[in-house]
GUVEX-676944 format. One record per residue (C-alpha): residue in one letter; x, y, z. Coordinates in steps of 0.05 Angstrom, whole numbers, padded with zeros to 5 digits, always signed. Layout:
AXYZ
...
//
This chain:
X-00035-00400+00038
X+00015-00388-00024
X-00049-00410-00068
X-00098-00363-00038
X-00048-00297-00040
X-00028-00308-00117
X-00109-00321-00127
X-00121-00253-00092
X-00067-00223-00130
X-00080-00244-00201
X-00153-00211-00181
X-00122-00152-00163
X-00076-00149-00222
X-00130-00143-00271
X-00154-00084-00222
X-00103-00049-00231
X-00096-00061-00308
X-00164-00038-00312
X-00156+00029-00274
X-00098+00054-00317
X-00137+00032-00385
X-00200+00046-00362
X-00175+00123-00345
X-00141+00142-00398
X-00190+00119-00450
X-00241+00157-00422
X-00205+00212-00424
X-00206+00216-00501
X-00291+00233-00496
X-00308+00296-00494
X-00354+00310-00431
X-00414+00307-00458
X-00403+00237-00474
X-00378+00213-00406
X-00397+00229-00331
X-00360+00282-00292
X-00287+00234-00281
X-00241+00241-00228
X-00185+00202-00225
X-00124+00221-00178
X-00045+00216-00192
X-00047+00173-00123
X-00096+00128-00151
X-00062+00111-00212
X+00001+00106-00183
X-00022+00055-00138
X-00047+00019-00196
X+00026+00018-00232
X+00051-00003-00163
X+00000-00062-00163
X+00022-00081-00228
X+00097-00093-00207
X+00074-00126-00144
X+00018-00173-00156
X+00051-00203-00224
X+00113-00218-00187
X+00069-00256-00133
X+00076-00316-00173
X+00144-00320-00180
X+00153-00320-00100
X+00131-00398-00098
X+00186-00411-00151
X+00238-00372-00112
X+00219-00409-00044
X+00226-00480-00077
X+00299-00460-00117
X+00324-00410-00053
X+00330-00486-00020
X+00388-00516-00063
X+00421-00440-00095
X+00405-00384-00051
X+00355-00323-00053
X+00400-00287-00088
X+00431-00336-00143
X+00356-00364-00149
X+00319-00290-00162
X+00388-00288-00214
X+00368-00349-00251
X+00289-00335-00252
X+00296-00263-00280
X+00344-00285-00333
X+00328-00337-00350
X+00262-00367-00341
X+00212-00340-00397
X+00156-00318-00336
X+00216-00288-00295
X+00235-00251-00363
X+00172-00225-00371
X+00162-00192-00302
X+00232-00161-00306
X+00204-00129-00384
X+00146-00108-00334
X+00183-00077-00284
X+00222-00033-00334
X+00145-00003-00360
X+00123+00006-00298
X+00181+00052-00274
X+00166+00081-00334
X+00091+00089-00329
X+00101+00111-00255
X+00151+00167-00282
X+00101+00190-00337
X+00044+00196-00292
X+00079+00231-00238
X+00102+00281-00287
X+00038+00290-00339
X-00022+00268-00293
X-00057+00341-00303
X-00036+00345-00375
X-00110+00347-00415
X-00083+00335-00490
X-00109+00274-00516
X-00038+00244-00539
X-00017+00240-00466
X-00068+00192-00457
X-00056+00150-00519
X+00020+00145-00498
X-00004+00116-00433
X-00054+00067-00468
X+00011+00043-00509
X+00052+00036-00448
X-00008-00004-00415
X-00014-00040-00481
X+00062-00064-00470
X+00045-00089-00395
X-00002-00127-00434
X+00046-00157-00475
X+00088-00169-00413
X+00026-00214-00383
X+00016-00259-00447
X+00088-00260-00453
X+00093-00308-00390
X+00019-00335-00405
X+00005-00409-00414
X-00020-00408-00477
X+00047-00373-00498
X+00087-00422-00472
X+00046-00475-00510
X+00019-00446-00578
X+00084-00398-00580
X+00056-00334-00622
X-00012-00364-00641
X-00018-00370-00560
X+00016-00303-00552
X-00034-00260-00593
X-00095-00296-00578
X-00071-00282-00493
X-00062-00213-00521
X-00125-00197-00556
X-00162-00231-00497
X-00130-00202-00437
X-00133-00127-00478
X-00209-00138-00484
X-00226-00157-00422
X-00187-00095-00392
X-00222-00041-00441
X-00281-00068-00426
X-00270-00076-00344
X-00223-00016-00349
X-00290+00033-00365
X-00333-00008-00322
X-00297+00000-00262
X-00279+00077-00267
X-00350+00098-00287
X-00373+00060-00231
X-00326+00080-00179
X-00297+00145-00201
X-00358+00184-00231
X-00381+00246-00201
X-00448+00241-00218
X-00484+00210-00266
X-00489+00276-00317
X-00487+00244-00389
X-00502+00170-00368
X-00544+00156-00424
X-00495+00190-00480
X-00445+00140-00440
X-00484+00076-00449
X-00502+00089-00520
X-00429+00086-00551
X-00400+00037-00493
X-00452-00011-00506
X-00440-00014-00569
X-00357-00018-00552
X-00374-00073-00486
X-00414-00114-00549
X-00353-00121-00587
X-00297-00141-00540
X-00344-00189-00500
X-00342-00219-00573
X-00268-00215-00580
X-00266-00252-00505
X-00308-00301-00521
X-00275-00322-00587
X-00200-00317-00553
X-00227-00353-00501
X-00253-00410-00535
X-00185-00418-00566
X-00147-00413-00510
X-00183-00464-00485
X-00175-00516-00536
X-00096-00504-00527
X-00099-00542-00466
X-00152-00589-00477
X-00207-00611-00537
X-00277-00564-00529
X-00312-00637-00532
X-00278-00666-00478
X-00289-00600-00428
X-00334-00636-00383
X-00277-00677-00362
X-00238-00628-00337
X-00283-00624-00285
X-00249-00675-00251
X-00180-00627-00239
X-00174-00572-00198
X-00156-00531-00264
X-00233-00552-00299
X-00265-00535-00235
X-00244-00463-00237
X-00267-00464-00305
X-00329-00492-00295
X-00340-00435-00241
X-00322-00378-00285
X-00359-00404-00337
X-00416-00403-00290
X-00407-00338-00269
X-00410-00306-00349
X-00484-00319-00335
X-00504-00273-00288
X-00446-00221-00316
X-00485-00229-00388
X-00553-00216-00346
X-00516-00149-00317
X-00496-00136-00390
X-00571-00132-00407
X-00590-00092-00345
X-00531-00042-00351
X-00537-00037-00423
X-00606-00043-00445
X-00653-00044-00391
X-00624+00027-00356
X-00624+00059-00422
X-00706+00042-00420
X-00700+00074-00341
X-00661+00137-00350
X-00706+00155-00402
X-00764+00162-00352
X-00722+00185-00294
X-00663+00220-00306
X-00646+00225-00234
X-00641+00144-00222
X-00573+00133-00206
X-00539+00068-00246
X-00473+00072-00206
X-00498+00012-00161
X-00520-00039-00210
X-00453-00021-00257
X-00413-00042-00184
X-00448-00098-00177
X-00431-00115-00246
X-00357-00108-00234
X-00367-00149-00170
X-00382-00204-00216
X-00327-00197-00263
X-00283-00189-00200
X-00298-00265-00184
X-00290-00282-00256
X-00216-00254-00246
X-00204-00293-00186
X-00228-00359-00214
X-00174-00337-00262
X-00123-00325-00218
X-00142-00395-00188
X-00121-00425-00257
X-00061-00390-00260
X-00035-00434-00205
X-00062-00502-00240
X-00036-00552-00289
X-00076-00550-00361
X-00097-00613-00378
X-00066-00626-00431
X-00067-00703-00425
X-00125-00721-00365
X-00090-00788-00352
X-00020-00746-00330
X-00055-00685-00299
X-00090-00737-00253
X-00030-00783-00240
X+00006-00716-00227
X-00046-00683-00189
X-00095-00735-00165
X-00176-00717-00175
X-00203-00642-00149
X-00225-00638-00078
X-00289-00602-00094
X-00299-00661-00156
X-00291-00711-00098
X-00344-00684-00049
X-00396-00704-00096
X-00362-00769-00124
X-00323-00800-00071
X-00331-00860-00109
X-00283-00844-00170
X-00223-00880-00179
X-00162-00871-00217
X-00177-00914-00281
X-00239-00870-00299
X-00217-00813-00323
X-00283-00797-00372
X-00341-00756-00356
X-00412-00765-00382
X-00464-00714-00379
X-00527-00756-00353
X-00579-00709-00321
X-00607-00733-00262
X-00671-00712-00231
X-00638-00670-00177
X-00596-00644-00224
X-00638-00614-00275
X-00681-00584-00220
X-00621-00546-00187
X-00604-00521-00253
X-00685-00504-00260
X-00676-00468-00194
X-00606-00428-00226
X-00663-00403-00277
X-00703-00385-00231
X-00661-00351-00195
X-00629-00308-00249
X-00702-00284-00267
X-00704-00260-00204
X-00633-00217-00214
X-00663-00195-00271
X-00736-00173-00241
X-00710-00144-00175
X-00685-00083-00231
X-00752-00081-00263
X-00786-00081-00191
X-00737-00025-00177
X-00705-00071-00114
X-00629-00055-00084
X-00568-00081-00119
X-00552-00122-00078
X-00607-00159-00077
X-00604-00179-00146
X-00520-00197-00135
X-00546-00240-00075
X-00593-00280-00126
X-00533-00285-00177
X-00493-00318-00132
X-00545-00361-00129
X-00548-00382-00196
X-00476-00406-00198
X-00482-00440-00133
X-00553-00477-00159
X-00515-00485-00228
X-00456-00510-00200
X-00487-00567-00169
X-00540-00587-00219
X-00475-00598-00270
X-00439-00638-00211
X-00499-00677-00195
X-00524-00696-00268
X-00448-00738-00285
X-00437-00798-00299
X-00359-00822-00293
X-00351-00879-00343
//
């Protein structure tokens, strides 16, 4: 239960981040640049209420466990004081009062620096985050910035994503829009990617990845991995493919395939929030002494046993025709847009391809 509330919550935490950022960066563009926005004091006050909530969701589990031997109140005392990720929520807490404050009070102001001074106080819940992040608690500052630059990215980019999507109006200026967020989306999915290649190899070497498939930490890897694939297919649609469509109908409306786009990163953040909750392995031998093998890993190699502890990519014939069927399936995400089909049709078929993915990787392994 515990692990499927902070999962949920870690999703909803980058929601939240990206309503605040994604708002008040849009409101530096002038109109013509953006479709007509409405976001409401309610709305972003929720958000700065999610914040404090959902990133103190998983500190509860630690409280439970030291409540047993010092009390509630002696053990919320000792986490918030002195515990680095207890620390970092209580630094939280104190923006957030703040942000909540500042948006009560200078929602309706239009002046562009009221929006940069709440980008710089959603810049320090940022810094809050990869403050009690795991790479900062095991590359210290290198782990720190490179959270940092990672997390930022992804909620820019998210952050404009969801509000166009869900907040727009209309869809007056979509085109101007696309044109200079393409261009912005190109550059932090590079920043993300880059970050998150490093943050990976903080917990465990690039060439041995396939082996932390057999943790429960590798297996939500593996599975947001998967899903960049269809989100990099929405990338095209959204950002190159409607450009083509608006051009001969400026009446299509975009809204839906840029939701189903957020949809997908929405399961990207809770396959996050799922590692969150997970030892890094650092050292497979420990993790899987301390942890035993992934549930999901077992399912499709009950056989394993605790001396192998090595993975070998050896593609079976079932295996490379599931992942034939993933390709087949994301060419038909991406032609259901061409053959102007609903949304949700073409999120139905992503799914799809991580599920067919999914299992051609599991199914084309060799444990030696």
């Amino acid at each position: 239960m515990m692990f499927v509330l902070t999962t949920i919550s870690e999703a909803l935490l980058y929601v939240c981040f990206a309503i605040l950022m994604g708002s008040y960066i849009l409101a530096l563009f002038p109109d013509d640049l953006i479709p007509t926005i409405v976001v409401s004091r309610k709305v972003k006050l929720f958000a700065v209420l999610g914040i404090a909530i959902f990133s103190f969701v998983p500190l509860i589990s630690l409280v439970i466990y030291l409540s047993e031997d010092y009390g509630l109140f002696q053990s919320l005392q000792s986490i918030l004081l002195t515990f680095e990720v207890g620390k970092s929520w209580l630094f939280m807490f104190v923006i957030t009062v703040f942000l909540g404050v500042y948006i009560q009070f200078f929602h309706e102001k239009k002046a562009p620096y009221y929006s940069i001074i709440g980008i710089i106080l959603v810049f320090l819940l940022i810094l809050g985050v990869s403050w009690s992040s795991h790479a900062n608690s095991i590359e210290s500052l290198k782990g720190f910035i490179t959270h940092f630059l990672h997390f930022a990215s992804v909620v820019i980019w998210v952050g404009i994503l969801l509000i166009v999507a869900w907040f727009s109006k209309n869809t007056k200026n979509w085109l101007s829009f696309l044109k200079w967020f393409h261009i912005m989306a190109l550059y932090c999915f590079g920043i993300i990617i880059i970050t998150g290649l490093s943050l990976m190899s903080f917990s465990t070497p690039l060439e041995a990845y396939p082996d932390t498939w057999m943790v429960s930490y590798g297996q939500s890897l593996l599975i947001k991995h998967l899903f960049i694939i269809p989100l990099i297919a929405y990338a095209c649609i959204n950002g190159i493919l409607m450009k083509k469509r608006l051009l001969k109908k400026e009446n299509f409306d975009p809204r839906p395939w840029a939701r189903v786009e957020f949809f997908i990163l929405l399961l990207i953040f809770a396959a996050t929030g799922a590692m969150s909750q997970q030892s890094p392995p650092h050292n497979m031998y420990e993790t899987i002494s301390n942890e035993g093998f992934s549930s999901l890993f077992i399912l499709f190699h009950d056989e394993v046993v605790f001396s192998d502890i090595a993975v070998q990519l050896v593609f079976s014939i079932d295996g490379v025709l599931l992942l034939c069927i993933a390709v087949l399936f994301l060419v038909m995400s991406l032609f259901s847009f061409v053959k102007k089909m609903p949304a949700i049709f073409s999120f139905i078929m992503s799914l799809f391809v991580v599920i067919a993915a999914y299992l051609g990787l599991l199914l084309s392994i060799q444990i030696v």
